[in-house]
PyMOL Python script that loads the backbone (N, CA, C, O; Angstrom):
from pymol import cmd

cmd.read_pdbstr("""\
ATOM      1  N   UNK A   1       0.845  -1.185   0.000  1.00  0.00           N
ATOM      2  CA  UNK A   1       0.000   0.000   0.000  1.00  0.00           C
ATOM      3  C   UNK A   1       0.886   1.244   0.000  1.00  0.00           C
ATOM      4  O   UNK A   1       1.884   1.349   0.713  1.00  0.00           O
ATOM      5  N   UNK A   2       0.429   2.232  -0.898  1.00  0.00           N
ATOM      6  CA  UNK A   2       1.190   3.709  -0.821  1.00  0.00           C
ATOM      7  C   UNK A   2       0.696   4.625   0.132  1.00  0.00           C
ATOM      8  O   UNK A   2      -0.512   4.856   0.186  1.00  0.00           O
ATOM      9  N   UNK A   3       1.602   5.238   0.981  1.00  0.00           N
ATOM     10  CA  UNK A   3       1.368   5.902   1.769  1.00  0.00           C
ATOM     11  C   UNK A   3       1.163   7.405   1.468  1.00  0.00           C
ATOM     12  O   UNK A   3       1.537   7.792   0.361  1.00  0.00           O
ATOM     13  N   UNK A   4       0.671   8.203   2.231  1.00  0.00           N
ATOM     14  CA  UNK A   4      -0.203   9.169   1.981  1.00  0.00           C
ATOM     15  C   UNK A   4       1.420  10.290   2.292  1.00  0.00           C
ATOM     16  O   UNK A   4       2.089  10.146   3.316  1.00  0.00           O
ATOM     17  N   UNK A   5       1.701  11.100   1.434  1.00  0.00           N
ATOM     18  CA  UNK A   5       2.918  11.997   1.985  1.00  0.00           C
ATOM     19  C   UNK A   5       2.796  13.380   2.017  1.00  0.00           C
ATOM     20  O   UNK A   5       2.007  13.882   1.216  1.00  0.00           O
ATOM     21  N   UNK A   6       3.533  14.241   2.925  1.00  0.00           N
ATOM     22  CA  UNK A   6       2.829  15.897   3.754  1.00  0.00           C
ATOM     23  C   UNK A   6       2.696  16.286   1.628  1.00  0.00           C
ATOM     24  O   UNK A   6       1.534  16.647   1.442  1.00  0.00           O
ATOM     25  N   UNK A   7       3.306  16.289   0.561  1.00  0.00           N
ATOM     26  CA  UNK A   7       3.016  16.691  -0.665  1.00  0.00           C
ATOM     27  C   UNK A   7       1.731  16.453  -1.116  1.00  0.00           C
ATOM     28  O   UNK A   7       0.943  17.376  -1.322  1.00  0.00           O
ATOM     29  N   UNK A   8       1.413  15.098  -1.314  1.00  0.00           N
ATOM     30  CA  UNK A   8      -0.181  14.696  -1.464  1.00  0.00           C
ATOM     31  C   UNK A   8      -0.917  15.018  -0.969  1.00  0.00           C
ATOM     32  O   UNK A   8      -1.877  15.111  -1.733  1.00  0.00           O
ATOM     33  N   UNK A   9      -1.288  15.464   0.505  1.00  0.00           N
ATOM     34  CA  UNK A   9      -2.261  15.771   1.293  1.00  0.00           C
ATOM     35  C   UNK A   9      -2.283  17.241   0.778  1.00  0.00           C
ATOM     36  O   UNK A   9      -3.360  17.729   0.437  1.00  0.00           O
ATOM     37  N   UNK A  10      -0.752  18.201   0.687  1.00  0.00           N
ATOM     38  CA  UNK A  10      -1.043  19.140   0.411  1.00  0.00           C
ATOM     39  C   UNK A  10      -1.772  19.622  -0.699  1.00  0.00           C
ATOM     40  O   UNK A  10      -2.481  20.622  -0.810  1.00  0.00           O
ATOM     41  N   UNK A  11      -1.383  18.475  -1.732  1.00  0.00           N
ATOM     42  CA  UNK A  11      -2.030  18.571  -3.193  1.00  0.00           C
ATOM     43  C   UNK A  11      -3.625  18.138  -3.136  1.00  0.00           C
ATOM     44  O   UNK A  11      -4.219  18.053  -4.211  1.00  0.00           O
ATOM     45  N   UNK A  12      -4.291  17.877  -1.975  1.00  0.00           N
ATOM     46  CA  UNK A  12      -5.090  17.119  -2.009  1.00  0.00           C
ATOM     47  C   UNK A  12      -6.140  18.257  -1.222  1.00  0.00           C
ATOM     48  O   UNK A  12      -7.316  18.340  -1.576  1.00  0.00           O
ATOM     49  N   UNK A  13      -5.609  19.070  -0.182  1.00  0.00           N
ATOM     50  CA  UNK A  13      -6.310  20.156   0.243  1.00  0.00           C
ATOM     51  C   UNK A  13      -6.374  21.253  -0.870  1.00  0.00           C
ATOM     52  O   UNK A  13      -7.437  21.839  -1.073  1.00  0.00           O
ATOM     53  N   UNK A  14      -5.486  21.478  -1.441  1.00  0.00           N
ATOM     54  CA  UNK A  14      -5.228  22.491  -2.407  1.00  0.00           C
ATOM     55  C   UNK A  14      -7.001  22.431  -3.362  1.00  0.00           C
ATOM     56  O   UNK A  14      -7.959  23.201  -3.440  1.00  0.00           O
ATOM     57  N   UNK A  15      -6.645  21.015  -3.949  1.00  0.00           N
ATOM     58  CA  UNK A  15      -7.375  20.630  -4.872  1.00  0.00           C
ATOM     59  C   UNK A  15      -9.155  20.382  -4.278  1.00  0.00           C
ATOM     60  O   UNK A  15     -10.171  20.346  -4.972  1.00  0.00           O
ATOM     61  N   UNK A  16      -9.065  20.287  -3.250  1.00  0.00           N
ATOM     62  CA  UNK A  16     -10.578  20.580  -2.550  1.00  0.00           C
ATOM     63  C   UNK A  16     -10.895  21.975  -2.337  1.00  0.00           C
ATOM     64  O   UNK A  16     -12.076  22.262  -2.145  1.00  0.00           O
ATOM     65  N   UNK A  17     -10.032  22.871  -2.342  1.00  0.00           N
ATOM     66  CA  UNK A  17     -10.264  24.317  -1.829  1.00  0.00           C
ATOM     67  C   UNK A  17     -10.316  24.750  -2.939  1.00  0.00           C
ATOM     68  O   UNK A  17     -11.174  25.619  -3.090  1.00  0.00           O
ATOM     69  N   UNK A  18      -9.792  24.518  -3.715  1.00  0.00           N
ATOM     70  CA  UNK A  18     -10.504  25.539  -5.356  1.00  0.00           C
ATOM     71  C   UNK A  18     -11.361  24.987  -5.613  1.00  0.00           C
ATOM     72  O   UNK A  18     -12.197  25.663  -5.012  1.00  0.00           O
ATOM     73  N   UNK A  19     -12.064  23.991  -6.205  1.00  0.00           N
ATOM     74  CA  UNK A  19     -13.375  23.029  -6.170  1.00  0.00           C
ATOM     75  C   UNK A  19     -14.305  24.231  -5.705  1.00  0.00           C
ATOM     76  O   UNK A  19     -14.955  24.987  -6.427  1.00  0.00           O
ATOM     77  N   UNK A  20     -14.189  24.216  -4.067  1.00  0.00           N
ATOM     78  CA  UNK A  20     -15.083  25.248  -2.883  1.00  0.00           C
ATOM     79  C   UNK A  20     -15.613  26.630  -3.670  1.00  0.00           C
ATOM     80  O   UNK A  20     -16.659  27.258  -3.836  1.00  0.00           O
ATOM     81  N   UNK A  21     -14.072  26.692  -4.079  1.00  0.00           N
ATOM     82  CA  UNK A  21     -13.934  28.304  -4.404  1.00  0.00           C
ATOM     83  C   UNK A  21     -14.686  28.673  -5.829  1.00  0.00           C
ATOM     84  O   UNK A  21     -15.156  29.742  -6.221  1.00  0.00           O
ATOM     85  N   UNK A  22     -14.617  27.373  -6.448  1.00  0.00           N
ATOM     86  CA  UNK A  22     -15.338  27.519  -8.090  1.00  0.00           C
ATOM     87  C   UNK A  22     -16.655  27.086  -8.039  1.00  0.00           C
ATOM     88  O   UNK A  22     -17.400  27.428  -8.958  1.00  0.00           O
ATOM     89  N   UNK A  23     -17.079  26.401  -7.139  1.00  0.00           N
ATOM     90  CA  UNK A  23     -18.833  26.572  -6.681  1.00  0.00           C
ATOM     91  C   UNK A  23     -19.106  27.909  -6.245  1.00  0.00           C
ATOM     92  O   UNK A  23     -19.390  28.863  -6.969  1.00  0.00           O
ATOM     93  N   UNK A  24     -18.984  27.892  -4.876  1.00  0.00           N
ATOM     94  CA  UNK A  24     -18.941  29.752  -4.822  1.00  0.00           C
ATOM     95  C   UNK A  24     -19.129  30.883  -5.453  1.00  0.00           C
ATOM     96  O   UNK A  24     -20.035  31.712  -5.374  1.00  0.00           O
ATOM     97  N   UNK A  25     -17.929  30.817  -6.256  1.00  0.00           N
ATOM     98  CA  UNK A  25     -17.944  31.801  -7.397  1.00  0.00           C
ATOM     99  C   UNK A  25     -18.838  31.380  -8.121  1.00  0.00           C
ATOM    100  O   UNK A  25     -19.834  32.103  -8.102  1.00  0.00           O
ATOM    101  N   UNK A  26     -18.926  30.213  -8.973  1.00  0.00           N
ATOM    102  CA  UNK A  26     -20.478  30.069  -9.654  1.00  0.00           C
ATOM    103  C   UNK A  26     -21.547  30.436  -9.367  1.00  0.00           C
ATOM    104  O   UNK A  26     -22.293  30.771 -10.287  1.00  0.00           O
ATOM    105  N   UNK A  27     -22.170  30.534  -7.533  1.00  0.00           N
ATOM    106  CA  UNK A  27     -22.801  30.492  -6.997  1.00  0.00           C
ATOM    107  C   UNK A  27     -23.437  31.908  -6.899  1.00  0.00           C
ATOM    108  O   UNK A  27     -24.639  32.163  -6.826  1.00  0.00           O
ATOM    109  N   UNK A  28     -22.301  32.856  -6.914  1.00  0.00           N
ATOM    110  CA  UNK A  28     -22.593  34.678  -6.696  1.00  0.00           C
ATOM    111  C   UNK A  28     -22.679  34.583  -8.113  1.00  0.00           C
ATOM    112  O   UNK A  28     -23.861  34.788  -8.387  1.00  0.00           O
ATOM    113  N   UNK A  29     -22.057  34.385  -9.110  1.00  0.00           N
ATOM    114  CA  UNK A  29     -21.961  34.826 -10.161  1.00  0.00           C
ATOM    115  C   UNK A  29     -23.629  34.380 -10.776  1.00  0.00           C
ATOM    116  O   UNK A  29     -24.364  35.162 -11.379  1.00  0.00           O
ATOM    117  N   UNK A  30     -23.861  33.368 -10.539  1.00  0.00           N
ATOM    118  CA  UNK A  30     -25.349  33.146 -11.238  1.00  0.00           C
ATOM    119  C   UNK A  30     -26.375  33.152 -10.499  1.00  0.00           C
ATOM    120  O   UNK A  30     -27.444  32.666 -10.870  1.00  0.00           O
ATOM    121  N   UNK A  31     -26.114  33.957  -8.819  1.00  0.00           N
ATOM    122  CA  UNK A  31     -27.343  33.737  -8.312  1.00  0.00           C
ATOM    123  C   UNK A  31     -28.952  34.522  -8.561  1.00  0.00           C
ATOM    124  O   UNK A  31     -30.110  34.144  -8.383  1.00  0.00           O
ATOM    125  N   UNK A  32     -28.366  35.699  -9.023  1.00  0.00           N
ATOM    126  CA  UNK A  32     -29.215  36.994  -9.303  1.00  0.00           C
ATOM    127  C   UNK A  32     -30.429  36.557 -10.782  1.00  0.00           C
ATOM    128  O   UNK A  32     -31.643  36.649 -10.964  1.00  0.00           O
ATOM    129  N   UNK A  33     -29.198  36.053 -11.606  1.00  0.00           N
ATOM    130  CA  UNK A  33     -30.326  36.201 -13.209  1.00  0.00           C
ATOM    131  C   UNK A  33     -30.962  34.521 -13.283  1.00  0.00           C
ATOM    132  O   UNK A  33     -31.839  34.201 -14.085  1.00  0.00           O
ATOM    133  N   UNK A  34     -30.203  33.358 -12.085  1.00  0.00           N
ATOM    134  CA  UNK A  34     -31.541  32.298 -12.670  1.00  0.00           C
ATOM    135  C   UNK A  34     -32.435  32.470 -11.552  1.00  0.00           C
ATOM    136  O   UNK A  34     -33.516  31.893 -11.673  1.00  0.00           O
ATOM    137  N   UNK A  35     -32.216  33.229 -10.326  1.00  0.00           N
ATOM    138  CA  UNK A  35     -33.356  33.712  -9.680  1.00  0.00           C
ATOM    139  C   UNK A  35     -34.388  34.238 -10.437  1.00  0.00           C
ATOM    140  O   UNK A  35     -35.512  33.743 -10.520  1.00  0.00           O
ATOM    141  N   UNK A  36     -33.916  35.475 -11.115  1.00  0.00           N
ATOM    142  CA  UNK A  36     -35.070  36.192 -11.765  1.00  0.00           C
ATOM    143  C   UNK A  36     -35.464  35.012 -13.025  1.00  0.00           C
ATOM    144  O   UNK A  36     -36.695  34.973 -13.007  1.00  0.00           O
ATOM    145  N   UNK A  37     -35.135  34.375 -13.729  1.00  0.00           N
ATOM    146  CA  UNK A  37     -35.506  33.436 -14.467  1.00  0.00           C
ATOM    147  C   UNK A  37     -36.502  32.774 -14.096  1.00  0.00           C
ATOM    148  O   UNK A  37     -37.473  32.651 -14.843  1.00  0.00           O
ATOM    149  N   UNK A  38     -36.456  32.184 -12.795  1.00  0.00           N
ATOM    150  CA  UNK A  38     -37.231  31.612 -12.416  1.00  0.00           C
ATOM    151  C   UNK A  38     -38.847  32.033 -11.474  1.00  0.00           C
ATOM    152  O   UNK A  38     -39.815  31.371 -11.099  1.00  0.00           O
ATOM    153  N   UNK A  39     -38.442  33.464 -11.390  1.00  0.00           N
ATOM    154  CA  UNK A  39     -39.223  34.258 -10.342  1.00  0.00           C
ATOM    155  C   UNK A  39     -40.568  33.873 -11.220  1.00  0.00           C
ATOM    156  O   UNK A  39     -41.521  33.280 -10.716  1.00  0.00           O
ATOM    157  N   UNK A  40     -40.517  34.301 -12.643  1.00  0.00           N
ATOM    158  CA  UNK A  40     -41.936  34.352 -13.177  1.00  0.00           C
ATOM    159  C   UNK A  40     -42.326  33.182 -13.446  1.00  0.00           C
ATOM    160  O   UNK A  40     -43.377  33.089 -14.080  1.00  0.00           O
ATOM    161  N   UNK A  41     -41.706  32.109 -13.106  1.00  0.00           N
ATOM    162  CA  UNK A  41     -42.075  30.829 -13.726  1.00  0.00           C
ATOM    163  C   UNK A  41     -43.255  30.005 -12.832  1.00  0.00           C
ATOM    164  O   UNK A  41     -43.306  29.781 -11.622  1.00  0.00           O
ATOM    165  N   UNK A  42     -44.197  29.641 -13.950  1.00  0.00           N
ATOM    166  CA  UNK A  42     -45.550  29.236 -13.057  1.00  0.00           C
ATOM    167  C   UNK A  42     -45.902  27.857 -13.530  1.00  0.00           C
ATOM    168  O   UNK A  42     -46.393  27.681 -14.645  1.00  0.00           O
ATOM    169  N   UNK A  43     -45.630  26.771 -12.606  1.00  0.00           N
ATOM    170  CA  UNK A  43     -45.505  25.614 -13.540  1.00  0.00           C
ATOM    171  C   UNK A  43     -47.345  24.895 -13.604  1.00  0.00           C
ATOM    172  O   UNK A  43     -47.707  23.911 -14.248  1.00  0.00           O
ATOM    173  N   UNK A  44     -48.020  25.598 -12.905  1.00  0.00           N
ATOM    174  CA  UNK A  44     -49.455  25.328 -12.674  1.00  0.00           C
ATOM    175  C   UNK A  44     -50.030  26.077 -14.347  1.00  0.00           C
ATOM    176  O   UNK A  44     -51.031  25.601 -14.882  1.00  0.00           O
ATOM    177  N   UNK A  45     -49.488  26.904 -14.814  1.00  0.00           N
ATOM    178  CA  UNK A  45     -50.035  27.689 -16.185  1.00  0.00           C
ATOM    179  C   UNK A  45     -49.649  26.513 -17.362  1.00  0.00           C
ATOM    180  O   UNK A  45     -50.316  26.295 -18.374  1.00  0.00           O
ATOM    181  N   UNK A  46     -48.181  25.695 -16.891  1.00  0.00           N
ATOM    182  CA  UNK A  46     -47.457  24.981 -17.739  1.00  0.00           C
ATOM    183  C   UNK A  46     -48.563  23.894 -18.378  1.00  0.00           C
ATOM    184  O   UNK A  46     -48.982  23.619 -19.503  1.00  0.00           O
ATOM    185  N   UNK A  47     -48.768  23.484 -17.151  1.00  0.00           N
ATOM    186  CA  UNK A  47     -49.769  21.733 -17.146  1.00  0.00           C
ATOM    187  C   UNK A  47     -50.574  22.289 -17.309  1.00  0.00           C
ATOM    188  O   UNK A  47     -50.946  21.523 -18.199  1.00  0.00           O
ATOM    189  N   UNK A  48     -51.709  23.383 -17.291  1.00  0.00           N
ATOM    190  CA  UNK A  48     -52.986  23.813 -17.671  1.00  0.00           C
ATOM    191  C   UNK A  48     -52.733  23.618 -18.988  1.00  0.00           C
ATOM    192  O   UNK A  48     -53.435  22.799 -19.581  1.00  0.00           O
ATOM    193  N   UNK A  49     -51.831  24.229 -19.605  1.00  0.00           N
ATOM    194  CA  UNK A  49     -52.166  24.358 -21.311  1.00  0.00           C
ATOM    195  C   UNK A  49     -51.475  22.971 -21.971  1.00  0.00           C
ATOM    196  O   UNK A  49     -51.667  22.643 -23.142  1.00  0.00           O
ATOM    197  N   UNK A  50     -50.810  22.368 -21.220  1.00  0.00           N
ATOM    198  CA  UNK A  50     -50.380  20.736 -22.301  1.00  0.00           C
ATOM    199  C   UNK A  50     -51.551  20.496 -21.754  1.00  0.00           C
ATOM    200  O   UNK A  50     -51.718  19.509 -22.471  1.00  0.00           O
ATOM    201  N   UNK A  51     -52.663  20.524 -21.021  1.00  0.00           N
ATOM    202  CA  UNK A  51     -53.783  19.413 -20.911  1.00  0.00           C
ATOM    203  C   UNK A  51     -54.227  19.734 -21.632  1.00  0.00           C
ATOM    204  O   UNK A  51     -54.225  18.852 -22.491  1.00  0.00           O
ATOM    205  N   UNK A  52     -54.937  20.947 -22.100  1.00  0.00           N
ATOM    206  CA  UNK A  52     -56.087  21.882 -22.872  1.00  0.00           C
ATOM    207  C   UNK A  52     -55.542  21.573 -24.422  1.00  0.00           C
ATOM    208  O   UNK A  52     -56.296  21.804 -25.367  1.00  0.00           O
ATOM    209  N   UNK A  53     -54.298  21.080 -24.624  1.00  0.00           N
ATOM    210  CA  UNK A  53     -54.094  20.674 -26.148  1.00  0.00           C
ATOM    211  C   UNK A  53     -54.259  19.249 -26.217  1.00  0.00           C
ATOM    212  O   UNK A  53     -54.151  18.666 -27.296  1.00  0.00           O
TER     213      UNK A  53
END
""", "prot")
cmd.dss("prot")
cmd.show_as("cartoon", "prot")
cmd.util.cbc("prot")
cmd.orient("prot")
């Protein structure tokens, strides 16, 4: 078995903390416009009109 060494772990926190950091940032960056995307969305209007066709 290979053992785990202070480099790997470091490479291994590194690589979980940007992950964090690129959700996040996704997270501010798109929270505003698929909010409003979704603000008007009425899924009760949706299924009314596929039934009515």
């Amino acid at each position: 078995m290979s053992e785990l060494t202070i480099d790997q772990l470091i490479k291994i926190i590194l690589g979980v903390l940007v992950v964090i950091a690129v959700i996040i940032a996704l997270y501010f960056f798109f929270k505003n416009q698929v909010i409003d995307f979704f603000r008007g969305f009425n899924l009760s209007k949706i299924f009314l009109n596929l039934i009515k066709r």
